[in-house]
C-alpha positions as CSV (number, residue, x, y, z in Angstrom):
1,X,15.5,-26.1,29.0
2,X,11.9,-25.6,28.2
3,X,11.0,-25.1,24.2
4,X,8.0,-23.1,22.8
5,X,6.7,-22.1,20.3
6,X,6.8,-18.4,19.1
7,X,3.0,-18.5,19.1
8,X,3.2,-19.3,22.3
9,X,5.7,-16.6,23.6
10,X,3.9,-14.1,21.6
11,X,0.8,-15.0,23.6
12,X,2.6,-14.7,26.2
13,X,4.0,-11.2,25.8
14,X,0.5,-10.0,24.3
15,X,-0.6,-10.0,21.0
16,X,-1.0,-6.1,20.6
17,X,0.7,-4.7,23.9
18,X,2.5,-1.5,24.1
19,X,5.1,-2.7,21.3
20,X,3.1,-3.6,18.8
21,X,1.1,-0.1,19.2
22,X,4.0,1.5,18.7
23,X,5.2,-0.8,16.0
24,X,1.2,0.2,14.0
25,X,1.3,3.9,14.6
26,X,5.0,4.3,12.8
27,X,4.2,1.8,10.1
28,X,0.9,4.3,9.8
29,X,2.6,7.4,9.5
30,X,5.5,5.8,7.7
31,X,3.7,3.7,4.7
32,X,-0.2,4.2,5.0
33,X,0.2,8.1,5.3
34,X,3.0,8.7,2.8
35,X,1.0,6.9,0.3
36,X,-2.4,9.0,0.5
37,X,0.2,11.6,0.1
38,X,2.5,10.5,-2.7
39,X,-0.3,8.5,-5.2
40,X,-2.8,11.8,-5.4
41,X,0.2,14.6,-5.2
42,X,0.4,15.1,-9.1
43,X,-3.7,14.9,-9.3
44,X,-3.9,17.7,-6.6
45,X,-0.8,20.1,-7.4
46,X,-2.7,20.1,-11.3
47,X,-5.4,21.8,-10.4
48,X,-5.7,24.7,-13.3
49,X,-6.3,28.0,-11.6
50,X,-8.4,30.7,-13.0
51,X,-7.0,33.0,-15.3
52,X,-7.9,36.6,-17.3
53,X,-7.8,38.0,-19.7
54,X,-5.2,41.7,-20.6
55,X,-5.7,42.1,-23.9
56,X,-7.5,44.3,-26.1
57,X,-9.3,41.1,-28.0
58,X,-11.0,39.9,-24.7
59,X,-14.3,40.1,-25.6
60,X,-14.0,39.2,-28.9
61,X,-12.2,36.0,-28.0
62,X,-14.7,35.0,-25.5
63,X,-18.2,36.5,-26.4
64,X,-19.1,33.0,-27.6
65,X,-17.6,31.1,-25.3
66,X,-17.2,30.5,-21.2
67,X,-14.4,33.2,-19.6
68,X,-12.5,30.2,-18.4
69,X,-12.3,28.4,-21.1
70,X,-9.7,26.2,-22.0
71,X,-10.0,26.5,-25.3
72,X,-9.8,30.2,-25.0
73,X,-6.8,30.2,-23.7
74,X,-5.1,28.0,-26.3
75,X,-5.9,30.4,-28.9
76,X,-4.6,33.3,-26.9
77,X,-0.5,34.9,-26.8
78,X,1.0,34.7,-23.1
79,X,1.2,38.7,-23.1
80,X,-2.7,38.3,-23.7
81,X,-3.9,36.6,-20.3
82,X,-3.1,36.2,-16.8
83,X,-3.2,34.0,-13.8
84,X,-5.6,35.4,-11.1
85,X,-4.6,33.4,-8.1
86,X,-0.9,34.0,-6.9
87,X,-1.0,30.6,-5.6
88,X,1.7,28.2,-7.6
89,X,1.4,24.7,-8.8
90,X,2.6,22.3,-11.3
91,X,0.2,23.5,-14.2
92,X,1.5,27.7,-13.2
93,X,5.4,26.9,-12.8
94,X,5.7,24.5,-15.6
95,X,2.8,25.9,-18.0
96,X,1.0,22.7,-18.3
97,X,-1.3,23.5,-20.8
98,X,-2.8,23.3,-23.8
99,X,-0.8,20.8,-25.6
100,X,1.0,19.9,-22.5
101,X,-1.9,19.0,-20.2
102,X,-0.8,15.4,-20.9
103,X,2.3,15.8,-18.8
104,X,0.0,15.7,-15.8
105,X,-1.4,12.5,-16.3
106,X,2.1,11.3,-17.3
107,X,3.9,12.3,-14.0
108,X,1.0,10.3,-12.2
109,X,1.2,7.2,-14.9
110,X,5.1,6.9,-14.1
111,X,4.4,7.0,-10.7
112,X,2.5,4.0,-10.7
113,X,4.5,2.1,-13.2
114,X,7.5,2.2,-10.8
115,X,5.4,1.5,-7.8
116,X,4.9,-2.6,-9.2
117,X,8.6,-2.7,-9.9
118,X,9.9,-1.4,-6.5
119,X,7.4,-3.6,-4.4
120,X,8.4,-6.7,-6.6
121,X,12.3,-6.4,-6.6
122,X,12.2,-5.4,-3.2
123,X,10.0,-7.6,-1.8
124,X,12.6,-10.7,-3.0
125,X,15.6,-9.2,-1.6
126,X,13.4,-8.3,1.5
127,X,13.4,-12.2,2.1
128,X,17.2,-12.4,2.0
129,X,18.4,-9.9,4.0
130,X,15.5,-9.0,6.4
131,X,12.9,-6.1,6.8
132,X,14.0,-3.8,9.1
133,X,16.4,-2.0,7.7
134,X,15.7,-2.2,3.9
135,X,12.5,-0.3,5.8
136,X,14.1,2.2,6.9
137,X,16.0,2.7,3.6
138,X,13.2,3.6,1.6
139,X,11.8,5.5,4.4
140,X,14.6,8.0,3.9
141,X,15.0,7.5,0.2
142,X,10.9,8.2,-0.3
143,X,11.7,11.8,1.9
144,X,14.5,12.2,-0.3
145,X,13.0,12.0,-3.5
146,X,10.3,14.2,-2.7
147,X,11.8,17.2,-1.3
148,X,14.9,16.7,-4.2
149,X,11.5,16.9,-6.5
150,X,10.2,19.8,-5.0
151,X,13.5,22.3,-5.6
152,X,13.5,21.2,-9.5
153,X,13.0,23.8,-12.1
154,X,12.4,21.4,-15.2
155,X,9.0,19.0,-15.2
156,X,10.8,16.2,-16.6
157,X,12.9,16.3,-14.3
158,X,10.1,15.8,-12.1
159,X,8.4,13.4,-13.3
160,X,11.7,11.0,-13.8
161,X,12.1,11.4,-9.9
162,X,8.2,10.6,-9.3
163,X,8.6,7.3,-11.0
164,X,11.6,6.8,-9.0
165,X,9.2,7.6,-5.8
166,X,7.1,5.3,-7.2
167,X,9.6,2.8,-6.4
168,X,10.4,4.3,-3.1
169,X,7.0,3.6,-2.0
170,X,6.4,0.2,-3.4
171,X,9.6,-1.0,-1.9
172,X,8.5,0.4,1.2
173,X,4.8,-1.2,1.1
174,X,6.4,-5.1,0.9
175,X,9.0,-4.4,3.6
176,X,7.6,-2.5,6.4
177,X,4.3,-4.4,6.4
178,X,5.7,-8.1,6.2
179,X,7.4,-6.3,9.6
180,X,4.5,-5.3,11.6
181,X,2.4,-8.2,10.6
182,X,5.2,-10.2,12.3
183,X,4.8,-8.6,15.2
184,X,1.5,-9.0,16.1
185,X,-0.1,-12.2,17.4
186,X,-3.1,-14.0,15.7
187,X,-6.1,-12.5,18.0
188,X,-5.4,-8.5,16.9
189,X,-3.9,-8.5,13.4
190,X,-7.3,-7.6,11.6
191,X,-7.5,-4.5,14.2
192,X,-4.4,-3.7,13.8
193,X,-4.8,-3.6,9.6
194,X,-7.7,-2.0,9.7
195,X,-6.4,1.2,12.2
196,X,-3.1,1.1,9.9
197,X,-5.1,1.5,6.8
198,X,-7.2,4.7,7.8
199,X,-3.5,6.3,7.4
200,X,-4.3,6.5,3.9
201,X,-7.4,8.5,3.6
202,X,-5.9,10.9,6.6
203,X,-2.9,11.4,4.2
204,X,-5.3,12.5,1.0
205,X,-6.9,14.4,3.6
206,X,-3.6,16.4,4.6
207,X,-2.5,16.7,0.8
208,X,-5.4,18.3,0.4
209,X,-5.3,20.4,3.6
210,X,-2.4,21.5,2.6
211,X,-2.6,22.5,-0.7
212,X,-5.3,24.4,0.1
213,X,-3.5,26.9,2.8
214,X,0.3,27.0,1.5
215,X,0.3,29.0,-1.2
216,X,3.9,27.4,-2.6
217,X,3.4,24.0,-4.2
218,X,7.2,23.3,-3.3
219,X,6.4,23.9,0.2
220,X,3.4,21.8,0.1
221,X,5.9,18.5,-0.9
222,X,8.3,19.6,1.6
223,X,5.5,19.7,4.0
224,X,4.4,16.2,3.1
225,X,7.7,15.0,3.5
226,X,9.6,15.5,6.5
227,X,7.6,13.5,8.6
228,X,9.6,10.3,6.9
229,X,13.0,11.7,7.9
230,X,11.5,11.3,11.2
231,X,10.3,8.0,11.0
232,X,13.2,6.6,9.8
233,X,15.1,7.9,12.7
234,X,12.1,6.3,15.5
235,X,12.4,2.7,13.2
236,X,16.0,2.4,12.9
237,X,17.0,2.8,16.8
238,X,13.9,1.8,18.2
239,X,12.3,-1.0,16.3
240,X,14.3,-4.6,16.0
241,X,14.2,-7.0,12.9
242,X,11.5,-9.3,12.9
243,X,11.6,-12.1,15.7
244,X,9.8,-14.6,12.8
245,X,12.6,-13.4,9.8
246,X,15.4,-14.0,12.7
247,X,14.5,-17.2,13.8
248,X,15.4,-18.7,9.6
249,X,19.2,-18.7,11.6
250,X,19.7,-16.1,14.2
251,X,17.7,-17.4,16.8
252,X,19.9,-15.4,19.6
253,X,18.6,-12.0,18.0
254,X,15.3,-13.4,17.5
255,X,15.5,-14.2,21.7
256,X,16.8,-10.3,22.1
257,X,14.2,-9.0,20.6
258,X,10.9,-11.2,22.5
259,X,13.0,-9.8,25.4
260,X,12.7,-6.2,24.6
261,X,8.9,-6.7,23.6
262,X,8.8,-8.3,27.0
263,X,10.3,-5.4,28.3
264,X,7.9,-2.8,26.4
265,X,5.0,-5.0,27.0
266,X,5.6,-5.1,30.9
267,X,5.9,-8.5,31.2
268,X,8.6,-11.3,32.2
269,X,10.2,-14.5,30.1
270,X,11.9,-17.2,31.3
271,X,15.5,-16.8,31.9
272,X,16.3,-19.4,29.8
273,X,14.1,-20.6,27.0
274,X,14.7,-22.3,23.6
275,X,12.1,-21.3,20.1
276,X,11.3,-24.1,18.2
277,X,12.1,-23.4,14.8
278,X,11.1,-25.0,11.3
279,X,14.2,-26.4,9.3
280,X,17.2,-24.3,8.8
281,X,18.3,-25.6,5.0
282,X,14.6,-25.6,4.4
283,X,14.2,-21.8,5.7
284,X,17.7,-20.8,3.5
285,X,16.4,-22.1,0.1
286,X,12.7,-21.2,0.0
287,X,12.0,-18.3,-2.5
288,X,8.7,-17.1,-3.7
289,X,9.0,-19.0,-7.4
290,X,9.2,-22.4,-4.8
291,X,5.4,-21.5,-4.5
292,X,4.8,-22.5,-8.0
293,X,6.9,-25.3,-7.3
294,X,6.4,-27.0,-4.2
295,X,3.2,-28.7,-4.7
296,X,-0.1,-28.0,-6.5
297,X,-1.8,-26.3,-3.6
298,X,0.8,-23.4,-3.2
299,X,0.6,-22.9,-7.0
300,X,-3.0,-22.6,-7.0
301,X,-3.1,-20.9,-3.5
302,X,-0.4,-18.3,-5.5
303,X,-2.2,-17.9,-8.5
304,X,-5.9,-17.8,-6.8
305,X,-4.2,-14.7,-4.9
306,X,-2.9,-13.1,-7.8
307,X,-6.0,-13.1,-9.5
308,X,-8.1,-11.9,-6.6
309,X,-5.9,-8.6,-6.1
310,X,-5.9,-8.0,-9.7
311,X,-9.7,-8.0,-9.9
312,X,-9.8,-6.1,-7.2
313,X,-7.7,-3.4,-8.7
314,X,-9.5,-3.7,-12.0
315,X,-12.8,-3.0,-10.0
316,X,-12.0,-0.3,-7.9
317,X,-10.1,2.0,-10.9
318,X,-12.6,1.3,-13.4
319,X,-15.5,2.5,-11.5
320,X,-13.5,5.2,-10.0
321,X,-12.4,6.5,-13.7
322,X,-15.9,6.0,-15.4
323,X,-17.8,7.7,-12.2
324,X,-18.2,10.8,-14.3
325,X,-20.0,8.8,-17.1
326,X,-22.4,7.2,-14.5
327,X,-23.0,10.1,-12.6
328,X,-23.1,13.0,-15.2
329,X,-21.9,16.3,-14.5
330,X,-19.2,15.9,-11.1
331,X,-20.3,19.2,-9.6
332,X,-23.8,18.0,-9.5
333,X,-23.9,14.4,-8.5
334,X,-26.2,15.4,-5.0
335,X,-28.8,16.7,-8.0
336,X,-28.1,13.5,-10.0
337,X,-28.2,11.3,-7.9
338,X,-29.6,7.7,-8.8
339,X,-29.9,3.7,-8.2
340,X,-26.9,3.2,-10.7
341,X,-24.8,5.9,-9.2
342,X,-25.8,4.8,-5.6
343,X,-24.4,1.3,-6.7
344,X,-20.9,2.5,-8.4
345,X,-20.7,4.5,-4.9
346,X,-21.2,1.1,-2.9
347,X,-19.0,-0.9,-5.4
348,X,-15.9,1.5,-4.7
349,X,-16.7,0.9,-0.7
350,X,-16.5,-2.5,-1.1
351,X,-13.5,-2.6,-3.7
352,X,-11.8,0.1,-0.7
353,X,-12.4,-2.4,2.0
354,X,-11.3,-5.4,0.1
355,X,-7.8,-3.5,-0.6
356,X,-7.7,-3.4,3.1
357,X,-8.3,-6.6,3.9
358,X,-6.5,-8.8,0.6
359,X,-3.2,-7.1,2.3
360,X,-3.7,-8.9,5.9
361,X,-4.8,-12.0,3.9
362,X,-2.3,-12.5,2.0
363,X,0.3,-11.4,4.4
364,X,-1.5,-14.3,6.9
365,X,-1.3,-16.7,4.0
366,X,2.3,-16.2,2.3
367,X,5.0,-18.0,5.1
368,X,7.6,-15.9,6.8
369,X,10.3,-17.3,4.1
370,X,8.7,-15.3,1.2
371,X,6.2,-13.1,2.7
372,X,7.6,-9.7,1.3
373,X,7.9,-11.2,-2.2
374,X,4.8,-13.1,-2.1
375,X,3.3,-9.6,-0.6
376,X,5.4,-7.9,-3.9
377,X,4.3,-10.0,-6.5
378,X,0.8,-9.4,-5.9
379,X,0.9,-5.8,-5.7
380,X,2.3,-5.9,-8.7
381,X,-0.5,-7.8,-10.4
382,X,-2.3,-5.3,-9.0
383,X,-1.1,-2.2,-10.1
384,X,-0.7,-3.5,-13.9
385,X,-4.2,-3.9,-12.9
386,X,-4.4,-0.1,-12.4
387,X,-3.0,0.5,-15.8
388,X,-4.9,-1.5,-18.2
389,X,-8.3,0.0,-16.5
390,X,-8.3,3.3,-18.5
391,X,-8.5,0.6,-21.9
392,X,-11.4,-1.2,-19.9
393,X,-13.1,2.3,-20.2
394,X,-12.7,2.7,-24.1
395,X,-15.7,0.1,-24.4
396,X,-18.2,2.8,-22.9
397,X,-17.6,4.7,-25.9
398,X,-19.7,1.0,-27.9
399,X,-21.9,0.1,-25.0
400,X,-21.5,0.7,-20.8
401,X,-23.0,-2.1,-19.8
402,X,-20.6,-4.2,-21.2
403,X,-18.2,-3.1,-18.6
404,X,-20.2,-3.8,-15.7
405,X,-20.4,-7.1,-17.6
406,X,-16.9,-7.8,-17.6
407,X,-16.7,-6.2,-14.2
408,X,-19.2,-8.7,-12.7
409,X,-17.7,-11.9,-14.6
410,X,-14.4,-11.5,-13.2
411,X,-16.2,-10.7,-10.0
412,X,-17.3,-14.3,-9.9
413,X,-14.0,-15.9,-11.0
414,X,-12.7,-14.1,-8.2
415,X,-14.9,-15.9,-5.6
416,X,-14.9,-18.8,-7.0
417,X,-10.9,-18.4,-6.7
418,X,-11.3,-17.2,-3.2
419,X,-12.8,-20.9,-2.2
420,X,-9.0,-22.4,-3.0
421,X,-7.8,-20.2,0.2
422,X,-8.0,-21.4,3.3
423,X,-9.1,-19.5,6.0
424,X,-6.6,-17.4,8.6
425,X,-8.5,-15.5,11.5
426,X,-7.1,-16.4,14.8
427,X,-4.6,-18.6,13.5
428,X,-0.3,-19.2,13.5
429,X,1.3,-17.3,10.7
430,X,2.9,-19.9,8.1
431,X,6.9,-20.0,8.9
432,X,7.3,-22.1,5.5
433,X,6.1,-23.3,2.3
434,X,5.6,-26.7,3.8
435,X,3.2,-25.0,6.6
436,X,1.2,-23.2,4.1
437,X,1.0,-26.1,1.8
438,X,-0.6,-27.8,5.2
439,X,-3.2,-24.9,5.6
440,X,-5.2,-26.8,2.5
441,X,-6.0,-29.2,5.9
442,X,-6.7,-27.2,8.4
443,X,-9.1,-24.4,9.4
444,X,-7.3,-23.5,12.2
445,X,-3.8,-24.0,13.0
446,X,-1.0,-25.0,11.0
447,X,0.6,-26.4,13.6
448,X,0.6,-29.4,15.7
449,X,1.8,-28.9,18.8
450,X,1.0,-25.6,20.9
451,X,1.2,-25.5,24.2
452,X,0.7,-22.4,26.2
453,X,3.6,-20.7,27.8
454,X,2.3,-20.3,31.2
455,X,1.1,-24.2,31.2
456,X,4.5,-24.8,30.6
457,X,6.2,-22.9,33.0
458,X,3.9,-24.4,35.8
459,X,4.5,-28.2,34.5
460,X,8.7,-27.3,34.7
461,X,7.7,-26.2,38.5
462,X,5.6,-29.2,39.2
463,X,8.1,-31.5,37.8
């Protein structure tokens, strides 16, 4: 009986065939989507509306001062003032003003403080006990949470379940990723990232979309939701485990489910075929603190990562929270406009495309064994990234350029770190620690032995 390698056989089958197009556009509307929707939902559902004023004191309480005000309205009783839009939102159904306006920042801060947890915690038990279905958990759970949130009628409450979505989503990110990647071969997973990550800006869009024409704020997070419901149905009868995850010690499954990829992909495997497959007790006991372990070059491959995505993080959120400083007034930037701001626009490009592309990276570089927790522990570098950037901002208040300073030093450490990395385009993923310790050698491949399936099949018939 003939034995290959599952580069080989995914080769065969195609590295981005009918499958693994289906595989991207449900992880898309899945993961990428839900997460445009969910990390801006707060920021867009605060919007304060315009309001007027009833009372007899209106023109004394604004002749010195804008009809909008804020400050006006502090000052004023609620019998005294009105909304003017009958369009609802966090800041009209829960009164989010005032003294209170800090509640809106707060349901979005707990959001991303249980985002890091759930992609870490999850991303470990992800590497016991597979990807598929903990994916489809937190598909449903992330619906769940969101339309339970939606029907609330206190705003803590609301904010304990978004910090619970926060975990949702994170758990999601490091399981249903790890799964796709898996399923692509070497030639087409930088097209396939890059179509997946364009989900996210088409979900801000839709949040916004939304918001704009529903004038219900609890149908708007309904609205956003129920395509996961849906999702979660399509990934848990129609999409397998992982073929790489299943082949640590069910390599029958793992030959079940090439054959339906076959099958989808219109194409035929051998009748009877054998994977080879990296060493069982090896595969069993790998976990992602054996990275820090194992040798020197998977510690300093690990921590080199770790840096990188939290410099990244640090670069994109601090430019995007001091844009206002750089760029004056928000509502005229296009009159504004200038060299420095032109450069704070470019920086966030880049920062946006290097998001998108440490994800496949790391992903190509972390082994099959502990690729969701290797995946989780760098998100959540990252997004404790996210949270100490506001404190970065505090040293504008002294002097700005010393955060462009800052900014640009870690910048450098950051490449400088990138040059431990090996590079990954068109090869083998890793299937263990011991095969991404060897990637210090090799450009390349991993591997040494891969001999294609076809040449293969006619050396069997020649023989």
């Amino acid at each position: 009986m003939t034995v290959y390698d599952i580069e080989d056989l995914y080769s065969h089958l195609g590295v981005f065939g009918n499958f693994q197009i289906f595989v991207v556009v449900m992880y898309t509307i899945g993961e990428r989507v839900t997460a445009g929707l969910l990390d801006f939902q707060v920021h867009i559902l605060s919007v304060i509306p315009h309001w007027s004023c009833v009372s007899d004191r209106c023109y004394e309480l604004t002749q010195n001062q804008t009809f909008f005000n804020k400050t006006t309205l502090c000052i004023m009783d609620f019998d005294e003032w009105e909304w003017r839009e009958t369009r609802s939102n966090l800041v009209t159904e829960f009164n989010l003003i005032c003294g209170d306006t800090y509640k809106i920042s707060l349901g979005s801060t707990l959001f991303f403080t249980g985002y890091p947890v759930g992609s870490l915690l999850i991303g470990i038990i992800s590497d016991y006990v597979g990807r598929k279905w903990l994916a489809t958990v937190f598909l449903f759970l992330t619906g769940l949470t969101n339309c339970i949130a939606a029907v609330l009628t206190n705003y803590t409450s609301f904010i304990i379940l978004r910090s619970i979505e926060g975990f949702c989503i994170g758990g999601l990110t490091v399981t249903f990723y790890p799964l796709v990647i898996e399923y692509i071969g070497a030639g087409a997973r930088n097209l396939a990232n890059v179509v997946a990550q364009c989900g996210y800006g088409l979900g801000m869009a839709f949040l916004c979309f939304t918001a704009s024409y529903i004038d219900s704020w609890r149908a708007v997070v309904i609205s956003t939701s129920a395509h996961l419901f849906f999702v979660a149905l399509i990934v848990a009868t129609n999409i397998p485990e992982s073929p790489r995850y299943l082949l640590k010690n069910k390599d029958k499954e793992a030959k079940q489910v090439l054959k339906i990829m076959a099958s989808w992909n219109k194409v035929k495997l051998p009748d009877e075929f054998e994977i080879r497959q990296p060493d069982e007790n090896t595969c069993q006991h790998e976990r992602v603190w054996t990275l820090f372990s194992y040798s020197r070059y998977t510690c300093m491959a690990t921590l080199a990562q770790m840096f990188i995505w939290f410099t990244a993080a640090l670069y994109f959120f601090a430019l995007s929270f001091n844009m206002n400083d750089v760029m004056g007034n928000p509502y005229l930037h296009y009159t504004q406009f200038s060299f420095k701001s032109f450069m704070v626009i470019m920086g966030r490009a880049v920062a946006g495309f290097i998001y998108s592309l440490v994800y496949l990276y790391s992903a190509e570089i972390f082994p099959t064994t502990v690729r969701s927790s290797g995946l989780g522990l760098c998100v959540f570098v990252a997004q404790v990234s996210s949270l100490i950037a506001p404190f970065v901002i505090v040293i504008h208040n002294d002097n700005a350029d010393i955060i462009y300073t800052i900014l640009f030093l870690f910048c450098i450490m950051a490449f400088l770190a990138g040059w431990i990395l090996p590079e990954t385009v068109d090869c083998p993923l890793p299937r263990t620690i011991a095969e991404m310790d060897a990637m210090k050698h090799r450009h390349y491949s991993v591997f040494t032995e891969n001999t294609p399936l076809i040449e293969n099949e006619q050396t069997e018939q020649n023989s």
